[in-house]
Steps between C-alpha positions, in 0.01 A plus 500: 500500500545892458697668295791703697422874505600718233850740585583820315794478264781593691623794319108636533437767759259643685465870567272812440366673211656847390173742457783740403617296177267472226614211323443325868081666456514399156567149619282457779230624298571298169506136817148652637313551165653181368362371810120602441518375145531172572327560772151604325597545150615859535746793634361785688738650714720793406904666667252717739360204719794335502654780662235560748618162614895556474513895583602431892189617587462434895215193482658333234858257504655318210694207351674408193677150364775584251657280238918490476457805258263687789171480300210493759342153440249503804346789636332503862333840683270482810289753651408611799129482384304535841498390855532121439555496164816531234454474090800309394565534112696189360625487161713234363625515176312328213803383296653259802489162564298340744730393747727873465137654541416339760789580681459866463136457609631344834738805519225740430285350765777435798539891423124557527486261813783714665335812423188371642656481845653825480160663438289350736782526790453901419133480531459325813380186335525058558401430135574689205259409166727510144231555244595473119388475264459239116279454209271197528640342131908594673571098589833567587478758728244276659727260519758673657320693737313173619877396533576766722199433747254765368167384472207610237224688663268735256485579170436863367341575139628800311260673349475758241171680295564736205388915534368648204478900515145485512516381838598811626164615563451158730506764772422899504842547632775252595601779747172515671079391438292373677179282470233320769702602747825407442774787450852375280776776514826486525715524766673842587812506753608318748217512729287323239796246404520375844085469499584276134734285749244465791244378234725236351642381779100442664375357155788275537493352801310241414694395181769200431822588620471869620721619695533812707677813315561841638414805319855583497576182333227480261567875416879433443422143298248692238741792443758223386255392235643682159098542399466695793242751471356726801179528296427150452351495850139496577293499789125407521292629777134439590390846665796613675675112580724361246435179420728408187810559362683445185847534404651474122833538348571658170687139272492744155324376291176414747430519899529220776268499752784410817224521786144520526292462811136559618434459867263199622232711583468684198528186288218466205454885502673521158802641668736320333353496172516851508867559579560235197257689278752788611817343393391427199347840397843645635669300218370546232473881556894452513485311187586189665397130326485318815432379885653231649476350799509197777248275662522206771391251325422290748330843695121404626403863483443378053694862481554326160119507397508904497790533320419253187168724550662799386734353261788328620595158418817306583829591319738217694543324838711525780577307826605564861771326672561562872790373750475573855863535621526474890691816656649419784 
C-alpha cells in the first residue's frame, strides 16, 4: 500500500561542500539558482550568498550528496537563526528522478533533523523549530517536505516598487529631516545600532514567529549579508525616544528593505511611512532602479495596505514550512 522508501545509489556519498574549490561554489550555486527558476520562474542568487552559507562561518553547518563522479547533487545548510529557530536551505537537484530525489531530500532532512538536536541541546532548549523555506507554485518541494513531517504555516509576498531619480527629493535628506514631529536619521555607531536592535526586537514581539535574537547575533547575522552596508540603518525618534527602525542591504542594482519596525505606540504617526519614503529617496540618489521587500501575508496589522500605497506590488510568492524536532 506504500511504496518502499527511496535509498541513495550505492556508489553516492554524502559529505561537505569545499568553500575552498570553486568549481564546488560554481556548483552549488548553478543547483540553487536552478532551484529558484523553477521555483518562480527565475534565478537570483549569485557565488557571494552561496558562500555566506558554505564559508564555515560559526552559525552556519553544511551538507552535500555527490554522484559516483563527486558532483554535488543535493545541497543542505542550516542556521543557527535565533533562540528557537534554525533556517534550513534544501536544494535538490532539478535534473533527478523522483524517487533518486526524493532520497536525497530524506538525506537532506535526517541531516537537518540531526542538526536540530545539536542546536537546541547548546541552547538549553526541549524543542527546536526547523524553518525553511519554498515557493508557493514549487509542488515538489511541497511534496517532499510534507513527506518529511514539515507542515505549511504562512505565506510571505515579495514585493518590489520601481525608484525613479526624481524620487530623491521624497525626503530633504535620506541622512536626516524631519517633519510634524518625527526625526529620520541614520544610525551612527554602535550605541545607536544596538538602539536599531531594541526597536526591532519590541516592534516584533508581537509578530508570527519571532523569536528572541541577541544583539550579538543579529549584529554578526547582518555583517554576513554581502549587501551589507553600515549606512543603510535608520532610526526614527519622536522627541528624544526612538520609535522605528529600518535596515536595508545594498542587492546592486536596487535596495531591500531586510527590517522595518515602528513600535505599538507610535503606530499611525507616519513613522513608518517615513523611513520607507527614506529608502526610497536613498536609492535613487545612488542611482538605484529598485526596492524590494517582504510582507506576512497573512499579517493582521494590513502592513500590506501601506506598501501597495507607496508603490509596491507583488513580484512572486513564497511559503513557510516548520518542523519542531524534540531535543532531548
Amino acid at each position: 500500500m506504500v511504496e518502499e522508501p527511496a535509498a541513495l545509489p550505492s556508489d553516492w556519498t554524502i559529505g561537505v561542500p569545499d568553500a575552498d574549490d570553486p568549481a564546488d561554489v560554481d556548483r552549488l550555486t548553478a543547483l540553487l539558482r536552478a532551484h529558484e527558476a523553477a521555483g518562480r520562474g527565475w534565478p537570483g542568487s549569485d557565488r557571494d550568498e552561496v558562500l555566506v552559507e558554505v564559508a564555515g562561518l560559526r552559525t552556519r553547518q553544511n551538507v552535500v550528496v555527490r554522484d559516483a563522479s563527486g558532483l554535488a547533487r543535493a545541497w543542505g545548510s542550516v542556521h543557527d537563526r535565533a533562540s528557537g529557530r534554525m533556517l534550513f536551505v534544501h536544494v535538490v537537484d532539478r535534473d533527478l528522478d523522483e524517487r533518486t530525489g526524493r532520497a536525497c531530500s530524506d538525506v537532506l532532512v535526517e541531516w537537518a533533523v540531526g542538526q536540530a538536536r545539536e542546536v537546541g541541546a547548546a541552547r538549553g532548549l526541549d524543542v527546536q523549530q526547523i524553518d525553511t523555506g519554498a515557493y508557493v507554485d514549487d509542488e515538489r518541494q511541497h511534496r517532499w517536505l510534507a513527506a518529511a513531517g514539515f507542515a505549511q504555516v504562512r505565506t510571505w509576498w515579495q514585493m518590489s516598487r520601481p525608484v525613479t531619480a526624481d524620487e530623491a527629493g521624497l525626503v530633504d535628506d535620506p541622512a536626516r529631516w524631519e517633519r510634524d514631529g518625527v526625526v529620520v536619521r541614520l544610525a551612527d555607531g554602535e550605541d545607536d545600532w544596538r538602539t536599531v536592535h531594541e526597536v526591532l526586537e519590541t516592534a516584533f514581539t508581537d509578530h508570527f514567529n519571532s523569536k528572541p535574537e541577541t544583539f550579538d547575533e543579529f549584529l554578526f547575522r547582518l555583517r554576513e549579508d554581502p549587501g551589507h552596508r553600515w549606512d543603510h540603518w535608520w532610526l526614527a525618534l519622536l522627541g528624544d525616544q526612538p520609535v522605528g527602525a529600518l535596515v536595508a542591504t545594498d542587492t546592486g542594482s536596487g535596495s531591500y528593505v531586510a527590517y522595518i519596525g515602528t513600535v505599538e505606540a507610535a503606530r499611525g504617526r507616519g513613522v513608518a511611512k517615513g523611513l520607507l519614503r527614506t529608502v526610497i529617496a536613498d536609492a535613487a540618489a545612488r542611482g538605484r532602479t529598485k526596492v524590494g521587500l517582504e510582507v506576512d501575508a497573512d499579517s493582521p496589522t494590513g502592513a500590506d495596505r501601506l506598501y501597495r500605497g507607496l508603490g509596491w506590488e507583488i513580484s512572486y510568492v513564497t511559503q513557510s514550512w516548520h518542523r519542531d524536532v524534540p531535543v532531548r
